[in-house]
C-alpha positions in Angstrom: -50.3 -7.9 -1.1 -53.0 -9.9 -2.5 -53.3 -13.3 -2.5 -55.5 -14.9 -5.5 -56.6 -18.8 -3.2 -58.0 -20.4 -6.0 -57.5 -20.0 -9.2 -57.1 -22.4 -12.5 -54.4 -21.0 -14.9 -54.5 -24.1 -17.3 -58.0 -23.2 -18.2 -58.8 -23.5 -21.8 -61.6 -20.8 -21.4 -58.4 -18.3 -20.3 -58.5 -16.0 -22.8 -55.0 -14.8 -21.9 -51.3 -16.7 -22.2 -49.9 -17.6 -18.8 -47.5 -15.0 -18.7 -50.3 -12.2 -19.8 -52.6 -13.6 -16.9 -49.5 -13.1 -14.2 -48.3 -10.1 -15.5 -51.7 -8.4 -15.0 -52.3 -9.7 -11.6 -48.9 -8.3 -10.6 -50.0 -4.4 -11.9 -53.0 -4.9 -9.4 -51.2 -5.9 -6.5 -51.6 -9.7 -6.9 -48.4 -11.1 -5.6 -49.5 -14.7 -5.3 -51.5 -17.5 -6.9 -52.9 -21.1 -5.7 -53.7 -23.1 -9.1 -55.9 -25.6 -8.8 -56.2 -29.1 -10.3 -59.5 -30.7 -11.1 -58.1 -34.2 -12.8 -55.0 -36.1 -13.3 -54.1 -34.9 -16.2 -53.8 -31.6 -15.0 -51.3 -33.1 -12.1 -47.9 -32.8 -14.2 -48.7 -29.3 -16.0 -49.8 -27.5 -12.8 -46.2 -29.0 -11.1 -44.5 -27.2 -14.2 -46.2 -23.7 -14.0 -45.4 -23.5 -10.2 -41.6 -25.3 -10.6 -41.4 -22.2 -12.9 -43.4 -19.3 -11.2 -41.7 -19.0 -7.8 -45.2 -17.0 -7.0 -47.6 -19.6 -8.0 -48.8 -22.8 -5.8 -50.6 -25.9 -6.8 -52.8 -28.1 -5.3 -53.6 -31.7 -6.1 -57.0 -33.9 -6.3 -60.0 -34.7 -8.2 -63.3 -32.3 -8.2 -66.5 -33.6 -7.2 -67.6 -33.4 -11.4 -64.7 -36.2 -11.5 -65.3 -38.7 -9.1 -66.3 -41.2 -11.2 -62.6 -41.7 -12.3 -61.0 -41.1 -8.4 -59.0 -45.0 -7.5 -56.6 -45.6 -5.2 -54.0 -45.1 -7.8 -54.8 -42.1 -8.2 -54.8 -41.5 -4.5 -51.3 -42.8 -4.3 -50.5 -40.7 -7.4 -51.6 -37.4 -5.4 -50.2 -38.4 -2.2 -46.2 -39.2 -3.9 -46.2 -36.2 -5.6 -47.4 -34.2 -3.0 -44.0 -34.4 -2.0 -43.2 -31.3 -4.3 -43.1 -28.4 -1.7 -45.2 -25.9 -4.3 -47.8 -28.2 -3.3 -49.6 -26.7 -0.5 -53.3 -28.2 -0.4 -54.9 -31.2 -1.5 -58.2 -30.6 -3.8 -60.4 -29.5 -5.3 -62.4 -32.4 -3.7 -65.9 -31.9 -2.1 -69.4 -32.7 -3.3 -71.8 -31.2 -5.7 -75.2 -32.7 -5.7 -76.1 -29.7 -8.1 -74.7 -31.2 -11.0 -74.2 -34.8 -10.0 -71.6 -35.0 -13.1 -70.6 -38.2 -11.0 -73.0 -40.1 -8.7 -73.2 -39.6 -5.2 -71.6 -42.9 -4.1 -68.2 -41.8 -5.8 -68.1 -38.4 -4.9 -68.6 -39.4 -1.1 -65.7 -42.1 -1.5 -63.3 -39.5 -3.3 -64.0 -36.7 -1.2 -63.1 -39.6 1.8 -59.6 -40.7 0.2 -58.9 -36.8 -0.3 -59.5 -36.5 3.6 -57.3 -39.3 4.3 -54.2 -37.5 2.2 -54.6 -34.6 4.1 -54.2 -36.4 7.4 -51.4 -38.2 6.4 -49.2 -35.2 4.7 -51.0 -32.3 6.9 -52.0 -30.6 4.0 -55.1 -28.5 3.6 -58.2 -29.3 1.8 -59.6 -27.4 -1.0 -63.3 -28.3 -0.9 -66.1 -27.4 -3.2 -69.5 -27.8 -2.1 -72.8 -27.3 -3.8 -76.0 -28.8 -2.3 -74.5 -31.0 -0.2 -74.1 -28.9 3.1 -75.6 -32.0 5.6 -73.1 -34.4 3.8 -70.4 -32.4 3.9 -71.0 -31.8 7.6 -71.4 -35.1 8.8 -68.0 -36.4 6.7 -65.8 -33.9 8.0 -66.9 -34.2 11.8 -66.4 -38.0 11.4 -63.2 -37.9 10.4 -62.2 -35.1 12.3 -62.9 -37.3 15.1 -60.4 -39.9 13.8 -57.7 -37.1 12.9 -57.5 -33.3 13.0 -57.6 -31.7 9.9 -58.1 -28.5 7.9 -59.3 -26.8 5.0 -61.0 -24.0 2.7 -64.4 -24.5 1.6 -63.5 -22.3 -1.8 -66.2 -20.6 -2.9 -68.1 -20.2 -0.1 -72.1 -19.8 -0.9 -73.2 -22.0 1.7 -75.7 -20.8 4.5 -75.0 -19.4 7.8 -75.6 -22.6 9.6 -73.4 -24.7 7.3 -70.6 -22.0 8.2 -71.1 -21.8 11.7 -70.9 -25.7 11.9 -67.7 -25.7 10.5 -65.7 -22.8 12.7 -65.0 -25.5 15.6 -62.8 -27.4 12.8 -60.4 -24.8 11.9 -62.0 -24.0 8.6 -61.9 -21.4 6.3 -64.4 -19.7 4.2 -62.8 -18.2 0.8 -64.9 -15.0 -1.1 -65.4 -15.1 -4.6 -66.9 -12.6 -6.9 -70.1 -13.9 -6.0 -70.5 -12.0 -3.3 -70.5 -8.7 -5.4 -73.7 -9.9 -7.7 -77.2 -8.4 -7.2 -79.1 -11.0 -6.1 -76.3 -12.1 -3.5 -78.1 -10.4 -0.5 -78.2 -13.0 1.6 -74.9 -14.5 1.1 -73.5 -11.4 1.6 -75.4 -11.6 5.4 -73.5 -14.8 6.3 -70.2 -13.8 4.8 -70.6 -10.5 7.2 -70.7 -13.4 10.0 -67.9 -14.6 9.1 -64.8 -14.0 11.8 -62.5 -12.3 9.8 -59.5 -14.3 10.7 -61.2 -17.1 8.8 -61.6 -15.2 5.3 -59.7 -15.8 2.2 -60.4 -14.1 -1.0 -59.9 -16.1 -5.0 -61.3 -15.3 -8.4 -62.0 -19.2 -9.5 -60.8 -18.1 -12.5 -61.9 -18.0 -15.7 -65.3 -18.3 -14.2 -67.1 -16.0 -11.9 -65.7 -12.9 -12.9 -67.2 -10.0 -10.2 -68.6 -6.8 -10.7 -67.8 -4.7 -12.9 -66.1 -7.3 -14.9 -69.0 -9.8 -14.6 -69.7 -11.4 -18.2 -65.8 -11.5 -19.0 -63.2 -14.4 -18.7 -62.4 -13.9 -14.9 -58.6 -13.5 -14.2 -56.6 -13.2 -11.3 -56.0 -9.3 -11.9 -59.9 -8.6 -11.4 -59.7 -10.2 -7.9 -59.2 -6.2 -7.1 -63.0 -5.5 -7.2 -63.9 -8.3 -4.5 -60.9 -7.0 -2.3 -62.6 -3.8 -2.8 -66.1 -4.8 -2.2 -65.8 -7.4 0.4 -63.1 -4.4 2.4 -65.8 -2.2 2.8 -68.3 -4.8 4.4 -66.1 -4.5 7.0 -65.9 -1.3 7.0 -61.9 -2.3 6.7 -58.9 -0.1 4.0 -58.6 -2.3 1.0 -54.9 -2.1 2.2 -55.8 -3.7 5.3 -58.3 -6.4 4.0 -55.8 -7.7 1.7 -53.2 -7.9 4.5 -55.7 -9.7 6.8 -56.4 -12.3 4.0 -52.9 -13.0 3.1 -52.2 -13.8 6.6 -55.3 -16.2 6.7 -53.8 -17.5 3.5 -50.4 -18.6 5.5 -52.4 -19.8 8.3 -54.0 -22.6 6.4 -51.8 -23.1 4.0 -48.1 -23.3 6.1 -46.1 -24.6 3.6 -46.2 -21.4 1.7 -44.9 -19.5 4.4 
């Protein structure tokens, strides 16, 4: 079994129907799906799909591109219907001082009021981070000191000190098809450092669609090649790899055990 940890289904770059999109996952092995929501008006549709799909999970929150528009209503918004068991993480939150499609300030403060959700309900974080690996650091031991939590920092392309900071806080590191590009040679170093009971696998879908399929609309069905690819860095059986992953999959995220 695969497990697809982060994917978006409600996409408008998906260049498949819903039903195509899990249909094909399901020919390659991909038993499971965690769709992710960006904004708040993605909170309602994403409950639907996975009320529906008995195979797909949601998460809730605001990305980093969004913080502008994260309130405390919001935050109570996230935190009520949380209460819907399909939901099994809190996110995407994190930072991305990339882009900075939302100042700094916000980001920091949303990303904060996502932590504080996931120590009340005990739910995982979904974290995205870009150019922010001190910040991100420094906000998760600080509140970690105040209450254990965990999370995923989803599509890891951080450095090797970033990822060995964060392995005393029962984080995990999830692979995307980043990892199978040609100029990836150095992530592909740290993500070799990684230990392997800390490594999830997700396509991010419908972006970063891996090689071969690099260029198309990425779906969960071509999360295949990165199984394949990232397996033999390990010198694992694809068979083997995917069963380690799923486990790590259940180990963050309980509730969908």
């Amino acid at each position: 079994m695969i497990i697809d940890s982060h994917c978006h289904l409600l996409h408008k770059n998906n260049e498949k129907s819903l039903d195509e999109i899990i249909l094909n996952a399901k020919k390659n092995g991909v038993e499971k799906f965690l769709n992710i929501a960006t904004c708040e008006d993605e909170f309602i549709p994403i409950l639907k799909i996975s009320d529906k799909n008995k195979n797909v999970f949601s998460t809730l929150g605001i990305h980093p591109h969004e913080a502008n528009n994260m309130t405390s209503e919001i935050k109570n918004k996230i935190t009520k219907l949380s209460s819907n068991k399909k939901v099994i993480g809190i996110g995407e939150t994190g930072l991305d001082f990339y882009y900075e499609n939302s100042n700094k300030e916000n980001q920091i403060k949303s990303f904060i009021m996502h932590i504080e959700i996931s120590q009340e309900l005990g739910l995982p974080l979904v974290i995205h981070m870009r150019s922010a690996e001190s910040e991100t650091i420094d906000i998760i031991k600080t509140y970690y000191k105040k209450k254990e939590f965990s999370g995923v920092i989803h599509c890891f392309t951080g450095s090797t000190e970033f990822m060995q900071n964060l392995l005393p806080y029962n984080f995990f590191f999830s692979i995307s098809g980043i990892v199978t590009f040609k100029n990836s040679t150095e992530l592909r170093e740290t993500v070799k450092m990684i230990p392997i009971n800390k490594i999830l696998v997700e396509t991010d879908s419908p972006y970063l669609a891996p090689v071969p399929v690099r260029g198309r609309a990425n779906e969960p069905a071509y999360i295949t090649h990165t199984v394949e690819y990232v397996s033999k860095m390990f010198n694992l059986e694809y068979s083997d790899f995917s069963a380690i992953t799923s486990d790590n999959f259940f180990n963050l995220f309980q509730r969908a055990s």
